[in-house]
Backbone as a chain_set.jsonl record, in Angstrom:
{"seq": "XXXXXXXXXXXXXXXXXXXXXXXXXXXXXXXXXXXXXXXXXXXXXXXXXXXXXXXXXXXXXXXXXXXXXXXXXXXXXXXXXXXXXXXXXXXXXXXXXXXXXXXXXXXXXXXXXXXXXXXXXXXXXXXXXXXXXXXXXXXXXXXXXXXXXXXXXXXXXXXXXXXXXXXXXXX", "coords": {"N": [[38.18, -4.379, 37.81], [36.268, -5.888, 35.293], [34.956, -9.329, 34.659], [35.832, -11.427, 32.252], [33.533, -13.04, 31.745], [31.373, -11.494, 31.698], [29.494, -9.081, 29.456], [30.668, -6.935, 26.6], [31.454, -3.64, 27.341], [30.687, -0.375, 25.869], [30.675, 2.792, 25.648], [28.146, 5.041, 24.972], [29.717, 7.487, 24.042], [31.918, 6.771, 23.327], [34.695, 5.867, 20.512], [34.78, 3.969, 18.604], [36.085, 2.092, 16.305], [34.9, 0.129, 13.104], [37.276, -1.833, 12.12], [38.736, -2.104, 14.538], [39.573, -4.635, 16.774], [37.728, -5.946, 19.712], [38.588, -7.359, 22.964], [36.707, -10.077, 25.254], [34.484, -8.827, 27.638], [35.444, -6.537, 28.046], [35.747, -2.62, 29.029], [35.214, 0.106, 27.499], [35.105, 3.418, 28.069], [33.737, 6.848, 28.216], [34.467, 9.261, 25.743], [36.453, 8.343, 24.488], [38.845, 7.551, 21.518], [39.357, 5.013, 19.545], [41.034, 3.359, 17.31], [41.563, 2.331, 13.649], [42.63, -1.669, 12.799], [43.746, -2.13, 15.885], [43.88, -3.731, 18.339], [42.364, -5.155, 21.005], [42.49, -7.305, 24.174], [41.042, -9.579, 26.316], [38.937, -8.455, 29.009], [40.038, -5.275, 29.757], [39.691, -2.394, 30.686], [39.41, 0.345, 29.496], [39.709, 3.839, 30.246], [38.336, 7.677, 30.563], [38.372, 9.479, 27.907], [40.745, 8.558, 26.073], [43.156, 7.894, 23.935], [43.827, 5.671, 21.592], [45.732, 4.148, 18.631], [45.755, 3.608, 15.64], [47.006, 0.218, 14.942], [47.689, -0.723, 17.134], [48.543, -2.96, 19.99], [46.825, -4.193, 22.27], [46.947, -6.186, 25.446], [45.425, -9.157, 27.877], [43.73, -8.28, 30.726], [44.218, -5.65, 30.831], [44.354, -2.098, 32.462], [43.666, 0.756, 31.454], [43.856, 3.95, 32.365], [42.253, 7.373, 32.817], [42.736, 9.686, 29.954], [45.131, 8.575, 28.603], [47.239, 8.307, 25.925], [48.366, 6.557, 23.557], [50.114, 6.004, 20.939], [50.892, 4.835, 17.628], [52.571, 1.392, 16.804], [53.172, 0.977, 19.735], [52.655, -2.154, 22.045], [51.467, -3.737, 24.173], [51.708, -5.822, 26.813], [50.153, -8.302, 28.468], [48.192, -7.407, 31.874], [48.738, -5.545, 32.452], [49.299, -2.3, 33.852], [48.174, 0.679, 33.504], [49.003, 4.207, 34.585], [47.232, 7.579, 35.118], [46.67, 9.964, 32.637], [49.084, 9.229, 31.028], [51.638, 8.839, 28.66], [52.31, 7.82, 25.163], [55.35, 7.81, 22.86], [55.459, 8.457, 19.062], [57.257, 9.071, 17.712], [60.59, 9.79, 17.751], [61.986, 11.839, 16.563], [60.098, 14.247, 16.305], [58.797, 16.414, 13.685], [56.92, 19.165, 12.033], [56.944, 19.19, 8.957], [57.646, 15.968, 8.805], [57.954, 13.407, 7.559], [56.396, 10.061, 7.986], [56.955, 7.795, 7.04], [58.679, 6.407, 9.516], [58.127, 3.435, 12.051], [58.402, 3.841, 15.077], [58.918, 1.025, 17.044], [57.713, -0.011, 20.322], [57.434, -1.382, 23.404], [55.374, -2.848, 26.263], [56.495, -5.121, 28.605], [54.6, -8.255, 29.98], [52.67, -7.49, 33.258], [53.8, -5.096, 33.827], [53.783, -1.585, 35.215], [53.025, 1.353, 34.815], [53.183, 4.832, 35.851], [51.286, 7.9, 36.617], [51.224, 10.435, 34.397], [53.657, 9.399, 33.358], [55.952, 9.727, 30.553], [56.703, 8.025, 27.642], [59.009, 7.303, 25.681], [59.525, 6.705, 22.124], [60.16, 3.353, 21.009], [61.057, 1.743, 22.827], [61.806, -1.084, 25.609], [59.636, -1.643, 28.234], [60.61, -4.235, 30.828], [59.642, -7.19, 31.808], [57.134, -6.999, 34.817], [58.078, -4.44, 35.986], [58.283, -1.348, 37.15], [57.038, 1.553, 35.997], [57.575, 5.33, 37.756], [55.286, 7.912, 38.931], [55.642, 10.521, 36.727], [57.933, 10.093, 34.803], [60.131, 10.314, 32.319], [60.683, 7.938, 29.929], [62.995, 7.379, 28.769], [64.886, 4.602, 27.335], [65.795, 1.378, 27.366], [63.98, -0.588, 29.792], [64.762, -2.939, 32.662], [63.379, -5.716, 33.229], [61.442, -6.226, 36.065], [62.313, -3.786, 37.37], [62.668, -0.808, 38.86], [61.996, 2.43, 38.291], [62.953, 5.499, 38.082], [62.025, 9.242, 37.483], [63.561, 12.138, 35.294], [66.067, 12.0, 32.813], [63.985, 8.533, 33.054], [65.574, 6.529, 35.641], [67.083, 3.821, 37.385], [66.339, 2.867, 39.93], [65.425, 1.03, 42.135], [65.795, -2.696, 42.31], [62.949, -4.461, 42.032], [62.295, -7.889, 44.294], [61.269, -10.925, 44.26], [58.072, -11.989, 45.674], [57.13, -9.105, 46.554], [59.01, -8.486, 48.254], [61.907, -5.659, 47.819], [64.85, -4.817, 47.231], [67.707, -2.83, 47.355], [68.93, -0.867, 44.882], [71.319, 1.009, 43.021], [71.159, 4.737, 42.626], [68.791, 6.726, 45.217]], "CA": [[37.854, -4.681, 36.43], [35.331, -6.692, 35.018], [35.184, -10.368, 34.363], [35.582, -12.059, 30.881], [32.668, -13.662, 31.061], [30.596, -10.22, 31.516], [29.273, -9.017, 28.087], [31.752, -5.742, 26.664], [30.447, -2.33, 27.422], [31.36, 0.61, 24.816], [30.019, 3.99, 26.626], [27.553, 5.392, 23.866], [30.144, 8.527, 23.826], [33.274, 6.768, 22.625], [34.286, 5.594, 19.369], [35.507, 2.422, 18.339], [36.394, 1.862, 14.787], [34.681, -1.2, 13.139], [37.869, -2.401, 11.921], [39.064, -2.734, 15.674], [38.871, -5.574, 17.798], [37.801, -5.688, 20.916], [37.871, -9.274, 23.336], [34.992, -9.913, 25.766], [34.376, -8.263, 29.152], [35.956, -5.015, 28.475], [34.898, -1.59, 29.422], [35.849, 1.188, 27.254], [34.674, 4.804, 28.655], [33.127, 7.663, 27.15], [35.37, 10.205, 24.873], [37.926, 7.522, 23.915], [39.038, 6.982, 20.335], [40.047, 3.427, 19.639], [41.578, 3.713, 15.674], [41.253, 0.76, 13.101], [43.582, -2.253, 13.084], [43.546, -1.986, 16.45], [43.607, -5.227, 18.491], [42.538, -5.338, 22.654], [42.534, -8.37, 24.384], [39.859, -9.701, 27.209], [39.032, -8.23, 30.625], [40.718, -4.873, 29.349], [39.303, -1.109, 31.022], [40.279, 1.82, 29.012], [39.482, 5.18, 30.776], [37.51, 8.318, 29.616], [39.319, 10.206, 27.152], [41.711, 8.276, 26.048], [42.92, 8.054, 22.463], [44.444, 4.664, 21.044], [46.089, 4.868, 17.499], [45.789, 2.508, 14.622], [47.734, -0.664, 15.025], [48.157, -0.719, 18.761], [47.83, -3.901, 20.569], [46.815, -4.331, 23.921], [47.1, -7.89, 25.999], [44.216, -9.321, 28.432], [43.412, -7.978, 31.899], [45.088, -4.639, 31.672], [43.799, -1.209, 32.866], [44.233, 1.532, 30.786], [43.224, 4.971, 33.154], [41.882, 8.055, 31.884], [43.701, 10.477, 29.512], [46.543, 7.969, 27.86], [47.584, 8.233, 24.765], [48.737, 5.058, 23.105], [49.977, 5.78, 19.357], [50.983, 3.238, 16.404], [54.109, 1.08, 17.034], [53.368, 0.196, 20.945], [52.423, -3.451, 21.883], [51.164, -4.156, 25.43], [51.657, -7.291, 27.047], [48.89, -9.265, 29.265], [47.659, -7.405, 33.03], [49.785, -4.421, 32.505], [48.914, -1.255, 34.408], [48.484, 2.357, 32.788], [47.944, 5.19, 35.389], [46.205, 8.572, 34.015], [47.457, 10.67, 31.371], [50.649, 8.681, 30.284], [51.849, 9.114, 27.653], [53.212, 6.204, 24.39], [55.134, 8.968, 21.699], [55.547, 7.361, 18.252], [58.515, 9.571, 16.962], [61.6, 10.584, 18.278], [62.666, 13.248, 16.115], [59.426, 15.454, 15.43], [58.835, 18.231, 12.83], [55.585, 19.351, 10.828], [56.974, 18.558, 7.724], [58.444, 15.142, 8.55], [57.733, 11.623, 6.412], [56.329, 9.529, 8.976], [56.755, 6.533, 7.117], [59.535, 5.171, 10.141], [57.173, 3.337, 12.789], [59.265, 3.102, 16.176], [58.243, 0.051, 17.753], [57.702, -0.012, 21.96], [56.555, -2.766, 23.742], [55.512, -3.286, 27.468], [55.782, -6.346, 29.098], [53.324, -8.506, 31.088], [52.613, -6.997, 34.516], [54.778, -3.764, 33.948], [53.318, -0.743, 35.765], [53.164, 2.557, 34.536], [52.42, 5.595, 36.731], [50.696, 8.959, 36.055], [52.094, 11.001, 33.521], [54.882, 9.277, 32.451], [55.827, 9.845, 29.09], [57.345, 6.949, 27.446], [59.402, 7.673, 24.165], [58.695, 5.527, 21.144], [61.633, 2.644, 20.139], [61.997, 1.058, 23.72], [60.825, -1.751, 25.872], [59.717, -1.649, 29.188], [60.388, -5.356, 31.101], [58.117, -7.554, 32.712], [56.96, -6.451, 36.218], [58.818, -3.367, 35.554], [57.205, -0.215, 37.65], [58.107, 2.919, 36.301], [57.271, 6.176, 38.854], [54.649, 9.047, 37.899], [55.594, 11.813, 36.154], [58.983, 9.718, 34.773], [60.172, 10.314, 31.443], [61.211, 6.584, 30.163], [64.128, 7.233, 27.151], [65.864, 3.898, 27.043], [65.043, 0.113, 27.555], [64.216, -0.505, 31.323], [64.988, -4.06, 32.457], [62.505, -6.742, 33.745], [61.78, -6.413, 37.77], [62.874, -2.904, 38.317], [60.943, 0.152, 39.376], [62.568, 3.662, 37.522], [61.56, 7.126, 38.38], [63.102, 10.464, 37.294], [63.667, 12.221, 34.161], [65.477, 10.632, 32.331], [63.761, 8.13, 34.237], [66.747, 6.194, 36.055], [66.844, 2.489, 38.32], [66.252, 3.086, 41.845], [65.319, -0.011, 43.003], [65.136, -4.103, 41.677], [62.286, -5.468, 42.773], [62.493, -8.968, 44.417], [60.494, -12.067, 44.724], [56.658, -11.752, 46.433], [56.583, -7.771, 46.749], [60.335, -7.265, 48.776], [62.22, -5.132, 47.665], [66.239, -4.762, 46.935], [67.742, -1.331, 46.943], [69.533, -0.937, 44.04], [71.339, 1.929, 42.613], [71.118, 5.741, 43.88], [67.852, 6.955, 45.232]], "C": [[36.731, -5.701, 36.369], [35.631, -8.116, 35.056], [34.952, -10.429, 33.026], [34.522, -12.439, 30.53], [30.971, -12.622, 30.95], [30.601, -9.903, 29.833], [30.856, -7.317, 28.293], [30.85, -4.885, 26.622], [31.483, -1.203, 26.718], [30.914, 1.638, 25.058], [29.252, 4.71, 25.065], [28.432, 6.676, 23.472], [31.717, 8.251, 23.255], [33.005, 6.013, 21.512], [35.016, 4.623, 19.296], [35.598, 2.167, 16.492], [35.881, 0.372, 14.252], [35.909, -1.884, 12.588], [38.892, -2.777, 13.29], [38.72, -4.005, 16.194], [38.573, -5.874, 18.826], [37.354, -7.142, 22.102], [37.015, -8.803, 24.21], [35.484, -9.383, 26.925], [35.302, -7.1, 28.924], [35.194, -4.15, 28.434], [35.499, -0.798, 28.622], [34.645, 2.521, 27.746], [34.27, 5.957, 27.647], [34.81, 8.558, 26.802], [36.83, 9.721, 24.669], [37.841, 7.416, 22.424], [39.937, 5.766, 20.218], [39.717, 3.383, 17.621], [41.124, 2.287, 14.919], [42.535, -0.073, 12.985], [44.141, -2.344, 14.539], [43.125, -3.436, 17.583], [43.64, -4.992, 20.75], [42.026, -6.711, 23.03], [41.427, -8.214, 25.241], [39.895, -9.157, 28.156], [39.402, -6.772, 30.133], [39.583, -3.261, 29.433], [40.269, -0.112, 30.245], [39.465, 2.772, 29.387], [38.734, 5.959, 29.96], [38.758, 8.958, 29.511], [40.865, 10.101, 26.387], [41.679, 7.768, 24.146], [44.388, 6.26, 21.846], [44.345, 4.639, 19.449], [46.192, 3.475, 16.811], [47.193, 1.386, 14.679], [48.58, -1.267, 16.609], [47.624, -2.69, 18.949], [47.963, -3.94, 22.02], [46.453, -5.879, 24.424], [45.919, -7.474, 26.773], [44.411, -8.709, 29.836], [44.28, -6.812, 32.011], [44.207, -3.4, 32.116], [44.499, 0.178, 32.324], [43.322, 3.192, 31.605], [42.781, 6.082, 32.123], [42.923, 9.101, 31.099], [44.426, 10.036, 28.868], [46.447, 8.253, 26.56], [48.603, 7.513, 24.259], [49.1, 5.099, 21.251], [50.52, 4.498, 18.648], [52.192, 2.58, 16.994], [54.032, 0.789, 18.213], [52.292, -1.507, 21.019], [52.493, -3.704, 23.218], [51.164, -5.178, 26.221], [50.379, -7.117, 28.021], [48.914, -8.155, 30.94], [49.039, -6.153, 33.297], [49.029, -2.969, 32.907], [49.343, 0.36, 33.892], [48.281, 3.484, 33.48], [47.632, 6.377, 34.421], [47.181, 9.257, 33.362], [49.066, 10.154, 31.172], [50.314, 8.726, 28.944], [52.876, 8.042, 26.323], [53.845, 7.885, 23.652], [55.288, 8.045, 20.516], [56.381, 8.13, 17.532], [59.44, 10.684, 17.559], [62.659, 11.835, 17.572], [61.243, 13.777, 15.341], [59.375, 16.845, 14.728], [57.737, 17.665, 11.851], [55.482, 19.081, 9.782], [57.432, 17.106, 7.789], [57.66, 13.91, 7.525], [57.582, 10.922, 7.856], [55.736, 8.485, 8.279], [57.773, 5.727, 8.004], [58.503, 5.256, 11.196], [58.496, 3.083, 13.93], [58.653, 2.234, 17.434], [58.562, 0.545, 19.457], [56.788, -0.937, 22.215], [56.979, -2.807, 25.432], [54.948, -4.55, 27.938], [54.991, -6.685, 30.108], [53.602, -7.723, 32.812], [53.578, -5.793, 34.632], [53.507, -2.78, 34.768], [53.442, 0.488, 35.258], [52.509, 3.538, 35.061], [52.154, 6.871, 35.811], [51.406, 9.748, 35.198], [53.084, 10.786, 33.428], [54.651, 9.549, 30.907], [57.15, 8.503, 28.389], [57.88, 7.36, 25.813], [59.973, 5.914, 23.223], [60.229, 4.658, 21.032], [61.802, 2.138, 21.824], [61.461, 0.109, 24.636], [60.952, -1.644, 27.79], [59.512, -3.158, 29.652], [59.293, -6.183, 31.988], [58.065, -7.253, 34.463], [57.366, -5.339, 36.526], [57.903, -2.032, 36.186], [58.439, 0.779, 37.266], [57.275, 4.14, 36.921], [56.218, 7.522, 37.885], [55.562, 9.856, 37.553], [57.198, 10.983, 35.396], [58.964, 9.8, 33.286], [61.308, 8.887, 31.059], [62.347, 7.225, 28.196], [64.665, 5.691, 26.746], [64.955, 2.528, 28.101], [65.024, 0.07, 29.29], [63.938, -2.224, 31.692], [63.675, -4.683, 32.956], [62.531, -6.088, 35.629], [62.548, -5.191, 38.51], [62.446, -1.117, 38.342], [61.82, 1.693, 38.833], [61.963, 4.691, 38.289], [62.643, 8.41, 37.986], [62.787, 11.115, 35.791], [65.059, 13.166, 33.421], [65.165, 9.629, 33.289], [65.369, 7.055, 34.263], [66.84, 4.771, 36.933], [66.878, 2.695, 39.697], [66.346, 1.661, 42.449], [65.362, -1.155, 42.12], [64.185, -4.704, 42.769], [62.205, -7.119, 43.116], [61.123, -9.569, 44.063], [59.466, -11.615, 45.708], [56.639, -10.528, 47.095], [58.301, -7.178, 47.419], [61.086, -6.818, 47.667], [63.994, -4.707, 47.826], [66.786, -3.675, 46.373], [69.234, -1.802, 45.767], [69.765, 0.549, 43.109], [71.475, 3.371, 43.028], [69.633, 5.828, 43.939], [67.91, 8.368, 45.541]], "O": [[36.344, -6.282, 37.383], [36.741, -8.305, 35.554], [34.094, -9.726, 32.494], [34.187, -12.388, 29.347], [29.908, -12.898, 30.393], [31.46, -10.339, 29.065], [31.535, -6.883, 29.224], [29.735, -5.014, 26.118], [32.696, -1.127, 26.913], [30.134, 1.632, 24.106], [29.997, 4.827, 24.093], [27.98, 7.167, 22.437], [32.51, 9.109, 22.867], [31.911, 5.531, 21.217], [35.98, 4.492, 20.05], [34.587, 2.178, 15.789], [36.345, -0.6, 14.848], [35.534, -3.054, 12.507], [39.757, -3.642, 13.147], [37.576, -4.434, 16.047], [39.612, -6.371, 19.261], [36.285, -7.752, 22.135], [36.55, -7.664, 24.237], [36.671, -9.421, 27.25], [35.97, -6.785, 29.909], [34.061, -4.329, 27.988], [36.697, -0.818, 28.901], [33.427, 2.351, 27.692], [34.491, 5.91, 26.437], [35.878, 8.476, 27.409], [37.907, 10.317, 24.667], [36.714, 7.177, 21.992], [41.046, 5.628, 20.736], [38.684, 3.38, 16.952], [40.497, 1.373, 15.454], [43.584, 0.568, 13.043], [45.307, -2.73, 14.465], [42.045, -4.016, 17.467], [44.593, -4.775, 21.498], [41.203, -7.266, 22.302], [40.772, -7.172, 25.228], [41.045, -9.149, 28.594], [38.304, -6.761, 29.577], [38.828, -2.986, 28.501], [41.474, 0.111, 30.37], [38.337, 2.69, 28.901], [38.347, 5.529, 28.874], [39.721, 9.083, 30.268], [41.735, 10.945, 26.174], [40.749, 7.456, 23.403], [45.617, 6.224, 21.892], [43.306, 4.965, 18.876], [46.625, 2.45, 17.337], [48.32, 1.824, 14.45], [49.58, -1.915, 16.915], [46.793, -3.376, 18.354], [48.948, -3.764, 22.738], [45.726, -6.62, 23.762], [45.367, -6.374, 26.752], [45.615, -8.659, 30.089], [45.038, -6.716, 32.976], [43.03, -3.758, 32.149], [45.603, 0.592, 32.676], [42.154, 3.395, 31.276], [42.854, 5.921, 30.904], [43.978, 9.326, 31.693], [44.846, 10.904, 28.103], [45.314, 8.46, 26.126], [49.758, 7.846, 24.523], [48.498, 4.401, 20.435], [50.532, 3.361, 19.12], [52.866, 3.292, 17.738], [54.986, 0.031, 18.389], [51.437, -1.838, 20.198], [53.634, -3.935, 23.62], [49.979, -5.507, 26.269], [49.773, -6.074, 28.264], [50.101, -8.148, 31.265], [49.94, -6.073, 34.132], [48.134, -2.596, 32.15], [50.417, 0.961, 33.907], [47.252, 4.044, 33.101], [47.723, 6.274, 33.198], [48.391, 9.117, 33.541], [50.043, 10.902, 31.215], [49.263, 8.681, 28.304], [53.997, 7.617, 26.605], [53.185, 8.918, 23.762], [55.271, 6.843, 20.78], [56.257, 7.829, 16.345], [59.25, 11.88, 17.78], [63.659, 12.436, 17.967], [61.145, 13.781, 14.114], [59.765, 17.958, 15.081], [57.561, 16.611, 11.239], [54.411, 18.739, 9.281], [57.717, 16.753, 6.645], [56.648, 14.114, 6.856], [58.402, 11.107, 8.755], [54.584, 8.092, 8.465], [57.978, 4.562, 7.664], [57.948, 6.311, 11.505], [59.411, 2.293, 13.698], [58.099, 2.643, 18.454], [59.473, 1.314, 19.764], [55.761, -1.273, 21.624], [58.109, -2.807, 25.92], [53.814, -5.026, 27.882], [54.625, -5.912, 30.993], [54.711, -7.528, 33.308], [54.122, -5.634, 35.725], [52.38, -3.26, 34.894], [54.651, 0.685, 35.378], [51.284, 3.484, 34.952], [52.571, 7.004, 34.66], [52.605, 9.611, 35.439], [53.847, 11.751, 33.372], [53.608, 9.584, 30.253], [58.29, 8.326, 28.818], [57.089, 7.673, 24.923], [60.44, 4.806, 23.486], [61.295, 5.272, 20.981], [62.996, 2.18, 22.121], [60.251, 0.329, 24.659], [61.986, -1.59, 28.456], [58.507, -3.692, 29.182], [58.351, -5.761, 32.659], [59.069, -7.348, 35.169], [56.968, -5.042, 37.652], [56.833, -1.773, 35.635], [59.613, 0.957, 37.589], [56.088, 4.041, 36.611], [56.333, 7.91, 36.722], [56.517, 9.851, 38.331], [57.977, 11.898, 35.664], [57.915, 9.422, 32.764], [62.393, 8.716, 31.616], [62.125, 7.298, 26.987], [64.899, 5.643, 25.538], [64.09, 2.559, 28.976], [65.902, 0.603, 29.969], [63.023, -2.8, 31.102], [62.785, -3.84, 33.065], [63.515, -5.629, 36.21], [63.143, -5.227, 39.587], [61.797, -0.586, 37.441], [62.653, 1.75, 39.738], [60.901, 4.765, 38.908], [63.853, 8.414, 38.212], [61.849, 10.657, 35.139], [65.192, 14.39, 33.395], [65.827, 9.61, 34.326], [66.089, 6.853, 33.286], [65.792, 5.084, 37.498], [67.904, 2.538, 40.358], [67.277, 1.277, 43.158], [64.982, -0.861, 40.987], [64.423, -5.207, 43.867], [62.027, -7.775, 42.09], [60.127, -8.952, 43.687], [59.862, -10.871, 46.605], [56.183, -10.574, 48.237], [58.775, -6.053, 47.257], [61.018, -7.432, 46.603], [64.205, -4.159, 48.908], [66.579, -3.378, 45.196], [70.117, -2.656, 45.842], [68.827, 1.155, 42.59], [72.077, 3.364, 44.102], [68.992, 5.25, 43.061], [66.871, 9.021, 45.644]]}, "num_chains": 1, "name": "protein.A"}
C-alpha cells in the first residue's frame, strides 16, 4: 500500500461520488463505484471493479482487492484485509418487491481478514483479528482472534498471541 503522506490517486476510469470522502494516500482502481455518503479513511487501496454502496465506512490502512462488493449498513474497522470478490449482502430476506427501508448493520473489526469469495451476510460482526477462510459463507457473529472457514462458515482454530496458533474446535 501506499503511504499517507503520498497524494490520493483516483484511476481516471472509476467513479467517486462528490459527496464521498476519501482520506489521503489512497488508491482507488479503475471500474470501481464509490456511492455518496460514503466515508474511507487514510492509506486505504480499493481494487478494480469494485462497487462500494452509499453509507459504507471504511477505517485507515485497509486493502480492499478487486471485485468486492461492500453495500449500505457495513462499517470497517482500521487495517482490515478484503481478498477478491467478497462479498458484504445488505438483506437477509430478499425479494423484488421488498421495502428496503430495514438497513442490517455489519461491522468488521480492526485487523480482521477476509479471504476470497467469502460472502458475508448483512446483521453480523466479524471480531478483531478474526480470519475468515476463502470461499466461507459468514451467517452469524464470529468472535475476536479466531480464523472460520466452511459454509456456514464454522471455528476451526483460535488464534494465539504473535502468529501461534491453538487448535480449537473440529477441523
Amino acid at each position: 500500500m501506499s503511504s499517507a503522506s503520498e497524494p490520493t490517486y483516483i484511476n481516471p476510469r472509476a467513479f467517486v461520488s462528490p459527496e464521498a470522502v476519501v482520506g489521503e494516500g489512497c488508491r482507488i482502481w479503475d471500474w470501481t463505484k464509490i456511492r455518496e455518503n460514503t466515508r474511507i479513511g487514510d492509506d486505504v487501496s480499493i481494487g478494480q471493479g469494485c462497487y462500494i454502496d452509499h453509507h459504507v465506512v471504511i477505517g485507515d490502512r485497509c486493502k480492499i482487492q478487486n471485485g468486492v462488493n461492500v453495500y449500505h449498513g457495513v462499517t470497517i474497522g482500521d487495517e482490515v484485509f478484503v481478498g477478491p470478490s467478497v462479498t458484504f449482502t445488505n438483506d437477509r430476506f430478499p425479494r423484488a418487491d421488498m421495502d428496503r427501508s430495514q438497513t442490517w448493520s455489519t461491522r468488521v473489526h480492526d485487523n480482521a481478514s477476509i479471504g476470497a469469495n467469502a460472502t458475508i451476510v448483512c446483521g453480523v460482526e466479524i471480531g478483531e483479528g478474526a480470519m475468515v477462510g476463502a470461499g466461507s459463507v459468514v451467517i452469524d457473529d464470529i468472535p475476536a482472534n479466531t480464523l472460520v472457514v466452511g459454509n456456514p462458515a464454522r471455528i476451526v482454530r483460535v488464534l494465539g498471541e504473535e502468529g501461534s496458533q491453538e487448535t480449537g474446535g473440529q477441523q
